[in-house]
C-alpha positions in Angstrom: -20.9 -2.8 -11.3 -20.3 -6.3 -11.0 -16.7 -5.9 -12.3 -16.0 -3.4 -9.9 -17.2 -6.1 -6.9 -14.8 -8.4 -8.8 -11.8 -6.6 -8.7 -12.2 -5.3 -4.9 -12.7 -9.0 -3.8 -10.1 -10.4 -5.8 -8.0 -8.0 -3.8 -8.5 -9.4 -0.6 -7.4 -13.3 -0.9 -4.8 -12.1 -2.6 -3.0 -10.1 0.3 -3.8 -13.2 2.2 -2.0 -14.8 -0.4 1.0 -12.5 -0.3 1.4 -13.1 3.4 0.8 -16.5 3.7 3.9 -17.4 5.2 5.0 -14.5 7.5 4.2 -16.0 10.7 7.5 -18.5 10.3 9.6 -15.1 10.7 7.3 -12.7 13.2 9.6 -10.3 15.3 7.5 -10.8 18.2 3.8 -12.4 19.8 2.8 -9.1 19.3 3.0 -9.3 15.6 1.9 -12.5 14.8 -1.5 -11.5 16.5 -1.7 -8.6 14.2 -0.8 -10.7 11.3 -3.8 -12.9 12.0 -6.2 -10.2 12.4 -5.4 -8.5 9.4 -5.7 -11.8 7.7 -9.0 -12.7 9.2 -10.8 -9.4 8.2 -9.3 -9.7 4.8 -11.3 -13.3 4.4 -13.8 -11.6 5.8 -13.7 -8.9 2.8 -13.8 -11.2 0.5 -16.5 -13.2 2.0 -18.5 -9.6 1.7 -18.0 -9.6 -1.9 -18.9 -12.6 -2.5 -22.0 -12.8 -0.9 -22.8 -9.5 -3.2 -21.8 -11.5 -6.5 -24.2 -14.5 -5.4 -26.6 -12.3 -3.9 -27.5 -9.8 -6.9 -25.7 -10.7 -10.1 -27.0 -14.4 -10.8 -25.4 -17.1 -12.6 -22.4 -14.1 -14.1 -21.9 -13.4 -10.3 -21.5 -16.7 -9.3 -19.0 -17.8 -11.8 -17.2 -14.9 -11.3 -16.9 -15.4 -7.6 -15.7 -19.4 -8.2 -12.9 -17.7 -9.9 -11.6 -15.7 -7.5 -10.9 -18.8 -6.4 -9.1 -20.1 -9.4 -6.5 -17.4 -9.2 -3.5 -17.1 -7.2 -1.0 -14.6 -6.0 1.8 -14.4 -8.4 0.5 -17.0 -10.4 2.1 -17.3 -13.9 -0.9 -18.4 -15.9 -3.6 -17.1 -13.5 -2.3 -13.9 -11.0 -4.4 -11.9 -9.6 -6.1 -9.3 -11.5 -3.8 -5.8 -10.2 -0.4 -6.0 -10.4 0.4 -4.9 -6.6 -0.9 -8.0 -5.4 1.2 -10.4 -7.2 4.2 -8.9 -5.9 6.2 -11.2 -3.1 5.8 -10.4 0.5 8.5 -12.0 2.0 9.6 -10.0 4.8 7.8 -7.8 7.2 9.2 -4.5 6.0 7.2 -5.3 2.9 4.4 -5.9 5.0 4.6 -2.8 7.0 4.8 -1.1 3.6 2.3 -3.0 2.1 -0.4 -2.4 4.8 0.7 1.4 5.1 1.1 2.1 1.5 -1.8 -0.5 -0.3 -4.1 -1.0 2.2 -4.4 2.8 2.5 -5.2 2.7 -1.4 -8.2 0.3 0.0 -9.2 2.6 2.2 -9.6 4.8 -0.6 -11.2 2.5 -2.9 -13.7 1.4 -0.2 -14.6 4.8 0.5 -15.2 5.8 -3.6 -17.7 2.5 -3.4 -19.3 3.6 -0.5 -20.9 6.5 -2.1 -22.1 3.8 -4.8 -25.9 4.3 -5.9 -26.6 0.4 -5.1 -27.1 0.2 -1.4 -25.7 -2.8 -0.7 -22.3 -1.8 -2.1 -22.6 0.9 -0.2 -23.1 -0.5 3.1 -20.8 -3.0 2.6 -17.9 -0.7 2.5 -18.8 1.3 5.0 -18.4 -1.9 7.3 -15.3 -2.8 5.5 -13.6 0.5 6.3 -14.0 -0.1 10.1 -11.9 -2.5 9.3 -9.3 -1.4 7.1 -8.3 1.4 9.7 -6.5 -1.4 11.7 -4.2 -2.8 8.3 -3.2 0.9 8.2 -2.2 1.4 11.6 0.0 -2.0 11.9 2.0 -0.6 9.0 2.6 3.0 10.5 3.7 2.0 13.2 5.2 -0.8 11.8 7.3 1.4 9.8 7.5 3.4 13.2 9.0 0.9 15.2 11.6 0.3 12.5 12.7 3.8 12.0 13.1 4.1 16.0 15.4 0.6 15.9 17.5 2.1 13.2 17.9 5.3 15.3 18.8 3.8 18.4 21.4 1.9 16.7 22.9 4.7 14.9 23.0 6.8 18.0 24.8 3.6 19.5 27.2 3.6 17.0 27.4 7.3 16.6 27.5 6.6 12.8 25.2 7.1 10.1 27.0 4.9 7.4 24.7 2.4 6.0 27.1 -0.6 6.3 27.8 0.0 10.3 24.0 0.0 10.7 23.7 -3.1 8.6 26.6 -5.0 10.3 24.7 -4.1 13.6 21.4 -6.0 12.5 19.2 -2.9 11.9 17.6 -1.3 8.8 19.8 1.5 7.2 17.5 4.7 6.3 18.5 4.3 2.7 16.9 0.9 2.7 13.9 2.2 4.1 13.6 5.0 1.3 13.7 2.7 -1.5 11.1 0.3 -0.1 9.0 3.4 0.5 9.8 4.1 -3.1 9.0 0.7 -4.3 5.5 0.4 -2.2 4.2 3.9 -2.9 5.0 3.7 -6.7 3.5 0.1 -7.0 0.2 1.2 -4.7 -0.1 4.4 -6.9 -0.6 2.2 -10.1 -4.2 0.6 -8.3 -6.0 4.0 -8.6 -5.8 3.4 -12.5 -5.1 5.8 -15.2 -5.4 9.6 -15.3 -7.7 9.9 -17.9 -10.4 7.0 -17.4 -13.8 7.0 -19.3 -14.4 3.7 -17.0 -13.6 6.5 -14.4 -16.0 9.1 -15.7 -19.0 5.8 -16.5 -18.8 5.2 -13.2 -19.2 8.1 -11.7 -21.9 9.4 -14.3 -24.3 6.3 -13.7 -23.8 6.7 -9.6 -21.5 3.1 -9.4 -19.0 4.9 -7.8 -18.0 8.2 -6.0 -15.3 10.2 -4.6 -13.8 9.5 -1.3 -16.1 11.3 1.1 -18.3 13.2 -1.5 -20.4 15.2 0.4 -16.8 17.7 1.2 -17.7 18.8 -2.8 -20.0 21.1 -3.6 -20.8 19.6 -7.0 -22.0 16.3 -7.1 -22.1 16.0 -11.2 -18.9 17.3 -12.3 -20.1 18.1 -15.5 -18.8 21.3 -15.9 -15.6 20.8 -14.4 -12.0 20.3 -15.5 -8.9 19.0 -13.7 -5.0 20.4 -15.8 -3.2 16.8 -15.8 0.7 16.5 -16.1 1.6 14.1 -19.2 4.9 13.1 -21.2 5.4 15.4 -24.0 7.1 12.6 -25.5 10.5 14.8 -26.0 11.9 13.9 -22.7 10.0 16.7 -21.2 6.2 17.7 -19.5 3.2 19.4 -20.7 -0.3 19.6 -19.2 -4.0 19.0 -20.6 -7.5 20.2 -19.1 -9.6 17.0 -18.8 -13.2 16.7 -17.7 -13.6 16.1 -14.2 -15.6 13.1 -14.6 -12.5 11.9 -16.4 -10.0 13.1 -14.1 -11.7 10.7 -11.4 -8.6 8.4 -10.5 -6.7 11.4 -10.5 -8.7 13.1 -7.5 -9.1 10.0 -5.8 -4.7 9.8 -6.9 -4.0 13.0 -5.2 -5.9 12.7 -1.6 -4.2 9.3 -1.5 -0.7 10.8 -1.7 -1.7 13.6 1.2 -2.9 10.9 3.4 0.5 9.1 2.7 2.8 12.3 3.6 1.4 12.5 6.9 3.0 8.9 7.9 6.2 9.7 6.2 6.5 13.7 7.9 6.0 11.8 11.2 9.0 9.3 10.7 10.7 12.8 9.4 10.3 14.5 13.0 11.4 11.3 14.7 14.7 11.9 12.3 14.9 15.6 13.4 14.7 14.8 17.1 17.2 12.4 16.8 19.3 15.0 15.3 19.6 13.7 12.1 19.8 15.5 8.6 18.0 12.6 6.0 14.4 12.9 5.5 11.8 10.6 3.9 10.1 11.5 1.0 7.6 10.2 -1.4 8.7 10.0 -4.8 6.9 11.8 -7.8 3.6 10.3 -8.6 5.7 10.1 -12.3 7.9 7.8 -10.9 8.1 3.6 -11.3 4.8 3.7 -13.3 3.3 0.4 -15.0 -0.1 1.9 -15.5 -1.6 5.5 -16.7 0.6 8.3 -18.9 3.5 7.7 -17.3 3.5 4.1 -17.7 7.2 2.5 -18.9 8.1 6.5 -18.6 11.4 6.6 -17.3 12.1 9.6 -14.5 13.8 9.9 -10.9 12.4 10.0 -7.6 11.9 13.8 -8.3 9.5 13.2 -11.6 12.8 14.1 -14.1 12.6 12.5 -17.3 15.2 10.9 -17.9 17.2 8.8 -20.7 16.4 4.4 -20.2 20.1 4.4 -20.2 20.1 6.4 -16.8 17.3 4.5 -15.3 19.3 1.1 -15.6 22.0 2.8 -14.0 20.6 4.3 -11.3 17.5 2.1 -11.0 19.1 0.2 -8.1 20.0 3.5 -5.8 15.9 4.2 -5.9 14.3 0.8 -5.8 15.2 -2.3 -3.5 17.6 -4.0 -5.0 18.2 -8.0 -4.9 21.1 -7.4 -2.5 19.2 -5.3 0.0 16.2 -8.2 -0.4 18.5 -10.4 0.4 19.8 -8.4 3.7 16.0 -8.0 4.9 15.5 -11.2 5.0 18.6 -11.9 6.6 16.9 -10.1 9.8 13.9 -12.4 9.9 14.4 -14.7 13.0 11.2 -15.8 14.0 10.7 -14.9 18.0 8.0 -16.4 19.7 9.0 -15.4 23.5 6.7 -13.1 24.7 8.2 -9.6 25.8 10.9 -10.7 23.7 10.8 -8.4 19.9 13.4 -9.2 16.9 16.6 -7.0 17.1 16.1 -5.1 14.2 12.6 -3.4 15.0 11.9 -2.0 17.9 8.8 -2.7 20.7 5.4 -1.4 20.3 4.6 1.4 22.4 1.0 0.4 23.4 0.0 -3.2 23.4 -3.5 -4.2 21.8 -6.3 -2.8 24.3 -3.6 -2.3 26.6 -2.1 -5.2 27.4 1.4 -5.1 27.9 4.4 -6.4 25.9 4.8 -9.8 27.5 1.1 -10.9 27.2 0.8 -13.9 25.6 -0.8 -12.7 22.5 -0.5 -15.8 20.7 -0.6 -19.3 22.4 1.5 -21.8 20.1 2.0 -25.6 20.7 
């Protein structure tokens, strides 16, 4: 149990971390306000878990909560315990993907813990969640407003070639793809392997749940099974019945990814309006693993196995590359105006609790 408090609170300095400097580039007042809110409820997180690890685990809790402290985002000697949060956030695509893609894998996590046996876990998470709903919803429609800039340019230039759209200071829908690609894959890794006995303790001894439990009709899984894809290790795919209680991360894996579609299906009808022919898609839940069966398994967006020789090829049409890093944050002009948003996204529909755009969301000296 304690371990489990550990991990979720090491989570949330670390996105803190990861976004530490965004405000010197924010596309608009509007932004930079939801920056600092998401920030502030992530402290706020942490301070929950904290206060769990003094509160009920002794001296063990309070040493592990002092090192929390001692690690560091990206750190080389001491990073933070998952690998998605030691990843740069240095633009604000990244953290539209990041609060869309991982912050959704929070919600996810928070909602397994709320089910947790030890009430104080529980109600902890259940707070949390209020929470979390507003990280998800600045990167949707984060990721929104982009899509919409990238559209109205393209209409402008009545050209969907990815260059023309760069040269006119807005994000091509390629680039968009792979950062989708690049987010989702990473954010898949934090649910943990497909076949966990951590998974099934867990679950056995009442620790920990699945998402909103009380939609199953069996709350033991003990006669259950869930068929698992793995590498046949021949280049190709077979399947395996696991227990249930095994399977855990996988259930918990697979409601994540719905959730996920529903974002990327909207930006797909935004594209269909617009009378465009590319769609979004998430890539295979096989795809750019560092964690589980298919970890270091090389395969294409579509789940392919395919030869390492292939991957280094093609690696850089499916994953951000340096070059297209290097163009995103070329867009990242810090405006501070307010009304005024950053050419390449576009504004908000709504403002926070109505306001409108040119309310002085932030007051800067």
């Amino acid at each position: 149990m304690r371990r489990l408090i550990v991990t979720q609170g090491d989570t949330e300095p670390a996105s803190v971390e990861q976004q530490r400097r965004l405000g010197d580039t924010c596309p608009s007042l509007f932004d930079l306000r939801n920056l600092f809110q998401v920030n502030v409820e992530e402290g706020r997180h942490l301070w929950a878990m904290v206060y769990l690890l003094h509160g009920y685990f002794g001296r063990d809790g309070r040493e592990e909560a002092e090192e929390l402290l001692a690690r560091h985002s990206g750190d080389p000697n001491k990073p933070r315990i998952l690998g998605t949060f030691n990843q740069p956030i240095a633009d604000w695509l990244s953290f539209f993907m990041f609060t869309y893609f991982t912050d959704r894998d929070g919600r996810y996590q928070l909602k397994s813990l709320a089910e947790s046996a030890f009430d104080p876990l529980s109600r902890t998470c259940r707070f949390m969640l209020t929470e979390e709903a507003f990280h998800m919803f600045v990167g949707a429609s984060g990721i929104t407003r982009v899509v919409k800039r990238t559209l109205e340019v393209m209409q402008a230039l009545g050209s969907e070639d990815p260059a023309a759209v760069r040269n006119a200071g807005a994000i091509d829908l390629p680039t968009l793809q792979r950062y989708i690609n690049f987010w989702f894959s990473s954010s898949l890794d934090l649910f943990g392997a497909e076949i966990s006995s951590n998974a099934a303790n867990y679950f056995a001894s009442g620790l920990k749940g699945r998402p909103d439990e009380a939609r199953f009709a069996d709350h033991l899984a003990s006669d259950e099974s869930l068929r698992i894809e793995l590498p046949d290790g021949k280049g190709g795919v077979t399947t395996e019945d696991v227990p249930m209680r095994s399977a855990m991360n996988e259930v918990m894996r697979a409601a994540y990814v719905k959730d996920c579609d529903v974002g990327v299906q909207r930006w797909n009808r935004l594209l269909a309006e617009a009378g465009y022919d590319f769609r979004f898609r998430l890539p295979s839940t096989r795809f750019h693993r560092s964690i589980g069966v298919w970890a270091g398994v090389a395969t294409d967006p579509d789940g392919h196995p395919i030869a390492e020789q292939e991957w280094r090829r093609r690696k850089g049409d499916w994953l951000p590359s340096a070059e297209d890093r290097a163009f995103v944050t070329s867009l990242m002009q810090r405006v501070t105006e307010p009304g005024k948003v950053a050419g390449w996204i576009a504004p908000p529909e709504i403002g926070i609790n109505n306001a409108p755009l040119d309310y002085e969301y932030v007051r800067l000296n």
